[in-house]
C-alpha positions as CSV (number, residue, x, y, z in Angstrom):
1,X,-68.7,97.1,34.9
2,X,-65.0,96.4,34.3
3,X,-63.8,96.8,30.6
4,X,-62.9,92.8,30.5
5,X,-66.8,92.3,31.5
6,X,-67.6,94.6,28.9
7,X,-65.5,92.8,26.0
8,X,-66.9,89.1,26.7
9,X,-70.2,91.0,26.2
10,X,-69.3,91.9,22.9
11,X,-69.1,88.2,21.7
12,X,-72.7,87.6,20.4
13,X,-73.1,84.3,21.9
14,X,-71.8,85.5,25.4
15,X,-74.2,88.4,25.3
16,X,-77.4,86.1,24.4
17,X,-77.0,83.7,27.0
18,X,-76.2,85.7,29.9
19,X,-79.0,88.2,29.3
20,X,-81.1,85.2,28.0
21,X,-80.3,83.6,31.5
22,X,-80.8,86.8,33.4
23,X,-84.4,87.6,31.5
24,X,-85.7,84.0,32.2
25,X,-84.2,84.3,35.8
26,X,-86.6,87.7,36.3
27,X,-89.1,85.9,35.2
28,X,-88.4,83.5,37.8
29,X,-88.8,85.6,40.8
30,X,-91.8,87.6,39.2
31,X,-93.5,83.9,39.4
32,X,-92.2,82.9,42.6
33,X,-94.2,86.3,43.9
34,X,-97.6,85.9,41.5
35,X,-97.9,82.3,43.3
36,X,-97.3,83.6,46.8
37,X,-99.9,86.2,46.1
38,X,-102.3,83.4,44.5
39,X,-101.4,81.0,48.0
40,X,-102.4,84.8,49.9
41,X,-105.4,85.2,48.7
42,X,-106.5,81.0,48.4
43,X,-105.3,79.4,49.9
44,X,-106.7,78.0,53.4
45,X,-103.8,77.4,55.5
46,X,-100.0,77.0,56.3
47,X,-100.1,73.2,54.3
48,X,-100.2,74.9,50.9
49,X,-97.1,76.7,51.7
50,X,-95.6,73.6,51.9
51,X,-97.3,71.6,49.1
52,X,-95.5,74.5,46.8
53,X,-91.7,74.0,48.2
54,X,-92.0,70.2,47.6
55,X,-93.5,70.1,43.9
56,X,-91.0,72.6,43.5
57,X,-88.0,70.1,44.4
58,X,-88.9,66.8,43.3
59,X,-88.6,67.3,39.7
60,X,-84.9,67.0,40.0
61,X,-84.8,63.7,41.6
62,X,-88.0,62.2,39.7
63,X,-86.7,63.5,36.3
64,X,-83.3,64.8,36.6
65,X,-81.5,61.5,35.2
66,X,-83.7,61.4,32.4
67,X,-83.4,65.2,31.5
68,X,-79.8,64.2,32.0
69,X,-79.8,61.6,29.5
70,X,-82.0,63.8,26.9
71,X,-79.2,66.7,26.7
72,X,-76.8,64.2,25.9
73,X,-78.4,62.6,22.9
74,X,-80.1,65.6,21.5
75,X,-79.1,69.5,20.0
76,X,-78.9,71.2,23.5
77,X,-79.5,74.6,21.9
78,X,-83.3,73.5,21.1
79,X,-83.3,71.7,24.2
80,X,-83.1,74.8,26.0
81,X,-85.5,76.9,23.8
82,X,-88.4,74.2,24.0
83,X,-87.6,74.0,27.9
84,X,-88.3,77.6,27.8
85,X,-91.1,78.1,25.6
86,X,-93.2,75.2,27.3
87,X,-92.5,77.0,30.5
88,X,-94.1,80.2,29.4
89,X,-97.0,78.0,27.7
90,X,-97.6,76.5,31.0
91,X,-97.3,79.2,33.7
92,X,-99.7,81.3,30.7
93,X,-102.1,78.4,31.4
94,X,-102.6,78.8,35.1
95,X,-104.7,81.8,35.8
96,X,-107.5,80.0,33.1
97,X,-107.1,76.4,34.6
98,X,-107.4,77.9,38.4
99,X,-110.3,80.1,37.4
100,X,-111.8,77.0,35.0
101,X,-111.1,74.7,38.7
102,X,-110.6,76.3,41.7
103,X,-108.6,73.8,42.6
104,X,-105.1,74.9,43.9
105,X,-103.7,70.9,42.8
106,X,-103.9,72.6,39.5
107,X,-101.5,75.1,40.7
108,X,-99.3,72.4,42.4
109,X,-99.2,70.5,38.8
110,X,-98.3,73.7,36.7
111,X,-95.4,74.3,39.3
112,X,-94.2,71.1,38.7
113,X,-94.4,70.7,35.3
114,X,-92.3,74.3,35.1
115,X,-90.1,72.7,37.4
116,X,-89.4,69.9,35.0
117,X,-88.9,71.7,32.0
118,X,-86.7,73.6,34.3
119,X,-84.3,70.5,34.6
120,X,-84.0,70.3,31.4
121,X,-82.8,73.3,30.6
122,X,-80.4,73.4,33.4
123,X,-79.1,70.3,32.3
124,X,-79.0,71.3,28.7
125,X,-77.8,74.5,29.3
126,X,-74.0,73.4,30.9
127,X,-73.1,72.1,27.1
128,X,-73.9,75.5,25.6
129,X,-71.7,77.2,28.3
130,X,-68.5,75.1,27.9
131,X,-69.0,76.0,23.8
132,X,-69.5,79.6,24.4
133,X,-66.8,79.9,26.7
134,X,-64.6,78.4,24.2
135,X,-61.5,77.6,26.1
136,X,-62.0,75.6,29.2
137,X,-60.0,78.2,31.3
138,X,-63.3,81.0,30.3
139,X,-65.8,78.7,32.1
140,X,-65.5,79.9,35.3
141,X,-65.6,83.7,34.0
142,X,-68.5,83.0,32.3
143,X,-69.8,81.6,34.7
144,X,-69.3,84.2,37.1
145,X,-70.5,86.6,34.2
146,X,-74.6,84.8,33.8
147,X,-74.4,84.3,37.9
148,X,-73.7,88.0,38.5
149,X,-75.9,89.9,35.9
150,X,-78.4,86.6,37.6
151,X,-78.5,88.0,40.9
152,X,-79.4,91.2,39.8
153,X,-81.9,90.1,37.9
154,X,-83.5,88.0,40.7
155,X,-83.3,91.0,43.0
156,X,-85.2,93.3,40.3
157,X,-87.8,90.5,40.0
158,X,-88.1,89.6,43.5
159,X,-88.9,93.7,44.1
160,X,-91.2,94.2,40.6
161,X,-92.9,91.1,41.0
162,X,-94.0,92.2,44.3
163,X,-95.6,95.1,43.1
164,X,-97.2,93.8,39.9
165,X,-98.8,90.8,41.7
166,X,-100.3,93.3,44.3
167,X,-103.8,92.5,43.4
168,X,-105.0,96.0,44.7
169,X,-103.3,97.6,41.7
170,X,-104.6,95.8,39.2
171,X,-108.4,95.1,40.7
172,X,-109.9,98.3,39.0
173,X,-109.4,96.2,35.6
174,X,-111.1,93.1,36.7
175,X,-107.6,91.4,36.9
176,X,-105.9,89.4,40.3
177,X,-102.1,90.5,40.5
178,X,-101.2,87.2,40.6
179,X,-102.8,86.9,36.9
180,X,-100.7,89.9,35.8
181,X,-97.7,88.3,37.5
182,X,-97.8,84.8,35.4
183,X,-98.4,86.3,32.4
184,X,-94.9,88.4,32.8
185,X,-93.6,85.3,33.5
186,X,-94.8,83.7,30.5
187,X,-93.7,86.5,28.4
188,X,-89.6,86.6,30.1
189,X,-90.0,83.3,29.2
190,X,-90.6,83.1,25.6
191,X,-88.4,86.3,24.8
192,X,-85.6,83.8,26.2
193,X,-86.2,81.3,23.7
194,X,-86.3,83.9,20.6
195,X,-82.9,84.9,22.1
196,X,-81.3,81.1,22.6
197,X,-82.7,80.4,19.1
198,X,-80.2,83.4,17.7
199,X,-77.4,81.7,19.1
200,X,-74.9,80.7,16.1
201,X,-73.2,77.7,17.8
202,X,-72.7,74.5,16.8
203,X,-70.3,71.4,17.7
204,X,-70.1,68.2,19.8
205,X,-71.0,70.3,23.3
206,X,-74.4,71.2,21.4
207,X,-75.3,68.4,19.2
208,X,-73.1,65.0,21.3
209,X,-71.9,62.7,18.7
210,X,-71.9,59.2,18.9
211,X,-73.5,59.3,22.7
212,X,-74.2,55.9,23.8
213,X,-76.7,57.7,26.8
214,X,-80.1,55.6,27.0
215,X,-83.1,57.6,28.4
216,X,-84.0,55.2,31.4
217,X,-83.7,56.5,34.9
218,X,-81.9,53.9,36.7
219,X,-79.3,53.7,33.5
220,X,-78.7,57.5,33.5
221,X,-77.6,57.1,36.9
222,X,-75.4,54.3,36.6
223,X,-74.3,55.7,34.1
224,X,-72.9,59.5,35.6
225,X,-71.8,57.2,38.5
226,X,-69.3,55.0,36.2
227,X,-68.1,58.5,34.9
228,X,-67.4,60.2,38.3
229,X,-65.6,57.0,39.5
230,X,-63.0,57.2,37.3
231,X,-62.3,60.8,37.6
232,X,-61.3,61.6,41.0
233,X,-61.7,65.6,40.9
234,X,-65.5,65.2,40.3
235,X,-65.9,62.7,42.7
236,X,-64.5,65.0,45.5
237,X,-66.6,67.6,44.1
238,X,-69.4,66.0,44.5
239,X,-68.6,65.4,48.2
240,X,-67.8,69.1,48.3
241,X,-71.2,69.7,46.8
242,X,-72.7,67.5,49.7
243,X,-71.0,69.3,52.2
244,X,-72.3,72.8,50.7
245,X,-75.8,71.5,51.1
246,X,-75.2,70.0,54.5
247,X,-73.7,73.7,56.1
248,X,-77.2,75.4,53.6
249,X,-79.6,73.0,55.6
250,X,-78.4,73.4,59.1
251,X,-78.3,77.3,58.8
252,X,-81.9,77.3,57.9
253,X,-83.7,74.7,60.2
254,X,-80.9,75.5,63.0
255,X,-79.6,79.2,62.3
256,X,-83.1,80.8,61.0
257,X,-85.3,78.9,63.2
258,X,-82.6,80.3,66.6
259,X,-83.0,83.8,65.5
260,X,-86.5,83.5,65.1
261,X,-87.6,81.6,68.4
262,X,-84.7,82.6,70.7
263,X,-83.6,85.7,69.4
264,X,-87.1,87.1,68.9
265,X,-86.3,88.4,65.2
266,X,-88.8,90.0,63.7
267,X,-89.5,88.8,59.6
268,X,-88.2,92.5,58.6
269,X,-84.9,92.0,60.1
270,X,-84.9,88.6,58.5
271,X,-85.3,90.4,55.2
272,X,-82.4,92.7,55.7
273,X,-80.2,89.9,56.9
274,X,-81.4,88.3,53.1
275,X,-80.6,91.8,51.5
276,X,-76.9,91.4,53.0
277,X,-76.6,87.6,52.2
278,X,-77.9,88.7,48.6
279,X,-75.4,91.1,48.0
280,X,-72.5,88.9,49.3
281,X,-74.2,86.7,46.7
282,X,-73.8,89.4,44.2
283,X,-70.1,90.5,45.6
284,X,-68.8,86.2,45.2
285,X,-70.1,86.4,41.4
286,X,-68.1,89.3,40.8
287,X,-65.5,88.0,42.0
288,X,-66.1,84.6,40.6
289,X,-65.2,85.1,37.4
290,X,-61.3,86.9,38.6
291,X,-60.1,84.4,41.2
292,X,-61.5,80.9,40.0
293,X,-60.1,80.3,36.4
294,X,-57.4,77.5,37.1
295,X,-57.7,77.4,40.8
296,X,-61.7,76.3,40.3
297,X,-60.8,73.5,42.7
298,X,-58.9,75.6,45.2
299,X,-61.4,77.8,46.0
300,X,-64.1,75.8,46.4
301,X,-62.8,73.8,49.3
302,X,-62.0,77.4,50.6
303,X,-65.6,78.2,50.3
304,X,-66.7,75.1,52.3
305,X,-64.2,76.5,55.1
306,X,-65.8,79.7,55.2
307,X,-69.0,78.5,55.2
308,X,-68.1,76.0,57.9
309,X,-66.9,79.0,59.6
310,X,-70.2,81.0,59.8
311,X,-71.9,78.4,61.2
312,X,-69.7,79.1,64.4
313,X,-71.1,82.6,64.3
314,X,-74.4,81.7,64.1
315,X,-74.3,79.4,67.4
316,X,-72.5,82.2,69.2
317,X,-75.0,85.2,69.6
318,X,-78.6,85.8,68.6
319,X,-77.8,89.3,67.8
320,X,-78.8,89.7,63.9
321,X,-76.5,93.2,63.6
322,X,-73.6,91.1,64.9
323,X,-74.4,88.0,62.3
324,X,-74.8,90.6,59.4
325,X,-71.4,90.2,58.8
326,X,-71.7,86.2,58.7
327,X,-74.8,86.8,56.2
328,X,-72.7,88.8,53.6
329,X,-69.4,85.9,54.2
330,X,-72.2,83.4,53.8
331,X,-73.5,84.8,50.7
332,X,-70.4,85.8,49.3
333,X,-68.8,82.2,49.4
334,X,-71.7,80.1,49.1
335,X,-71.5,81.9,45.4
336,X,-68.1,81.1,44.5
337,X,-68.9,77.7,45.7
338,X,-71.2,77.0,43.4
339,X,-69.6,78.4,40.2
340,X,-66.8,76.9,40.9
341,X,-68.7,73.5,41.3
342,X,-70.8,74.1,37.9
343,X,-67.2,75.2,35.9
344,X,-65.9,71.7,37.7
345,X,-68.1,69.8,36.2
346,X,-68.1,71.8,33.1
347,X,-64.7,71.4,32.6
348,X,-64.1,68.3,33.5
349,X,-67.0,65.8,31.7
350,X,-67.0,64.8,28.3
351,X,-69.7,66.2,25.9
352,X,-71.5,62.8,25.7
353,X,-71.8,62.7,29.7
354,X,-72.1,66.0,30.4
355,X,-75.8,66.0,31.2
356,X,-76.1,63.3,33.2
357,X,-73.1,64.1,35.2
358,X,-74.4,67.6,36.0
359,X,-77.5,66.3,37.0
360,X,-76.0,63.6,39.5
361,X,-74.6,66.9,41.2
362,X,-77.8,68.6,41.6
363,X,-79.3,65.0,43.1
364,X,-76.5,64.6,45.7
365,X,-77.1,68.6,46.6
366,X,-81.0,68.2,46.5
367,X,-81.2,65.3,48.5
368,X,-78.3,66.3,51.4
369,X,-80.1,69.6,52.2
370,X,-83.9,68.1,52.3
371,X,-82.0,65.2,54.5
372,X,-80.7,67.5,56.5
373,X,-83.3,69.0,57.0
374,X,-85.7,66.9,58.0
375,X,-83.2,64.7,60.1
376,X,-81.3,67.4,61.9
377,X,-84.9,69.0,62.6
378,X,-86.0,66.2,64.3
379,X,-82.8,65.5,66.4
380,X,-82.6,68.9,67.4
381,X,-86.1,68.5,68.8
382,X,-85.2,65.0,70.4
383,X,-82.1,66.6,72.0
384,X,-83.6,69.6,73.4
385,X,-86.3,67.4,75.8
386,X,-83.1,67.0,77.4
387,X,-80.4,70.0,77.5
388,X,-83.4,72.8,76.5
389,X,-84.2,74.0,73.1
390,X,-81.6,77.1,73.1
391,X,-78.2,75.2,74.0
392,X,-79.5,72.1,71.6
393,X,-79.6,75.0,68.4
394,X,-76.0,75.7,69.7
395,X,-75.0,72.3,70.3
396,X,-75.9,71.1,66.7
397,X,-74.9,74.5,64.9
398,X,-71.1,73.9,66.4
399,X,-71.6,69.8,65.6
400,X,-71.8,70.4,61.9
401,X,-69.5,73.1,61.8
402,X,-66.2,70.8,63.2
403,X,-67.8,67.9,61.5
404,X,-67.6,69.7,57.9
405,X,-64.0,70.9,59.4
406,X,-62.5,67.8,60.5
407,X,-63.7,66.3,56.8
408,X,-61.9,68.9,55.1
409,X,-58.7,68.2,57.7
410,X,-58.9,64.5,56.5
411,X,-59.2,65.5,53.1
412,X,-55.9,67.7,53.7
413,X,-54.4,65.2,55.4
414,X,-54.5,62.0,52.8
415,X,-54.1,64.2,50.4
């Protein structure tokens, strides 16, 4: 790691919440695994697999305002070690409620009661960056600091967790790996909130003063709405944070679904193709943190191009060791996209709307990919009854790629 990596370390606050981040963020992954392993072994059919992605996003339109609102009335610092230590209470809870039930709604309920404590923390957790970071112009490095030490801690999880929710290795004890799994889970998770509790920080980022925000959904809403309208930067971003989502959605129901059906890909290739997009991932947060201080703005409408971009190579072969390339551009913008989004909004909203306004962003990209998804899904089916399943992929992979194109032209253009 670079010496100027290595001194932001040595500021204690910097140090607990990227490694407080990155521990909780294992834990993460190891759970994501212990639940597919639990699905593996009970559940009865394709369904469940799908039960678990939607309680797993609808915390942040059911309870994002109102998370939103809570981090900007309340000490954000606490906030985020409550979020944390109710998480590990709850996923701790799951292997004796499953075994108590058998009922895998249980499970469904316990992810989305993580998930909403999850919110919270995310949305409490933006304040405590921008006072950490000190000067507006270190968010983005900061930034770029949690998301990179991040991504290798979701890697090490997704690979560990794998292998301590095998239940074959852990069957000679009388234990299910997927037991073994949650309670690692539960324990990243509490030895986050020790760590957040041991940060010394204190100021009007952590503790708003004088907020005026009321904890009612529609009211949070309107409320980060008036904010954005009257500062024109964040309410581009937030169409730039559409438009992220929108190029997300259509490379996986178009992109993964044409290499999968027409290209014949086989799910191991599909993992290598995630190894490369990962470490493009990894590669954008490095960067992140040298490129975007400043120019935050700047680069992520250069992300969107890129991205825009890919979505051409996708539509032109089926070949994944000619896309590999695409994956690792992909992954390595898609990253700087979003940093540069959070250190936007970071940098640009008041203490006393902060939360709120954060959470408005994660709605708009929440609901655009799920729309797209399901809407460009279903088109693509409607249009290949008539031109063949194959050319409609194509048709609708090139559609969205000058469409997000000719926006950001129009955007140059008036501006």
């Amino acid at each position: 790691m670079p010496i100027r990596e290595i001194k932001l370390l040595k500021d204690r606050n910097v140090a607990i919440l990227t490694f407080s981040q990155a521990i909780s963020q294992l834990g993460d992954r190891i759970n994501n695994m212990a639940i597919l392993g639990l699905l593996g072994l009970h559940a009865t059919g394709s369904t469940e697999y799908g039960f678990l992605a939607f309680w797993t996003v609808i915390p942040v339109a059911i309870f994002g305002p109102i998370a939103g609102a809570i981090s900007d009335r309340f000490n954000r610092k606490y906030l985020m070690a409550i979020a944390d230590v109710m998480r590990g209470l709850i996923v701790l809870s799951i292997p004796f409620i499953f075994k108590a039930t058998g009922r895998m709604m249980v499970v469904y309920a316990s992810v989305f009661l993580v998930f909403t404590f999850t919110v919270l923390f995310n949305s409490a957790k933006n304040g405590v960056v921008v006072h950490v970071a000190g000067s507006r112009d270190r968010i983005a490095i900061i930034n770029g600091l949690m998301s990179f030490w991040g991504r290798i801690a979701t890697g090490v999880g997704v690979f560990f967790g794998g292998i301590i929710s095998d239940h074959n290795l852990w069957r000679r004890f009388g234990w299910e790996g997927w037991e073994v799994g949650l309670s690692v889970d539960a324990l990243t998770f509490l030895t986050s909130a020790i760590l957040i509790l041991f940060l010394a920080v204190s100021g009007e980022y952590i503790k708003p003063k004088n907020s005026s925000a009321r904890i009612n959904y529609f009211s949070a809403i309107r409320e980060a709405i008036a904010f954005v309208r009257q500062r024109r930067i964040l309410l581009h971003s937030l169409m730039a944070a559409a438009l992220i989502s929108l190029v997300g959605g259509a490379t996986y129901i178009l992109g993964i679904v044409k290499l999968q059906k027409i290209g014949h890909t086989s799910t191991s290739q599909l993992g290598v193709a995630g190894g490369i997009y990962g470490l493009g991932l990894l590669l954008g947060s490095y960067v992140a943190g040298r490129i975007l201080p400043s120019r935050e703005y700047k680069h992520l409408w250069n992300s969107i191009l890129f991205l825009a971009l890919s979505l051409f190579g996708l539509a032109l072969t089926t070949n994944l060791w000619v896309l590999l390339p695409f994956a690792a551009v992909g992954g390595f913008f898609t990253s700087i996209g979003f940093i540069a989004l959070d250190s936007i909004f970071q940098k640009y909203s008041s203490a006393e709307y902060l939360g709120r306004v954060v959470i408005l962003k994660d709605i708009v990209n929440a609901l655009t990919f799920t729309l797209t998804v399901l809407l460009l899904g279903r088109w693509n089916d409607i249009l290949a009854s008539y031109v063949g399943f194959a050319t409609a992929l194509n048709i609708n992979l090139v559609a969205i790629g000058l469409t997000v194109m000719l926006v950001l032209a129009i955007r140059r253009f008036l501006k």
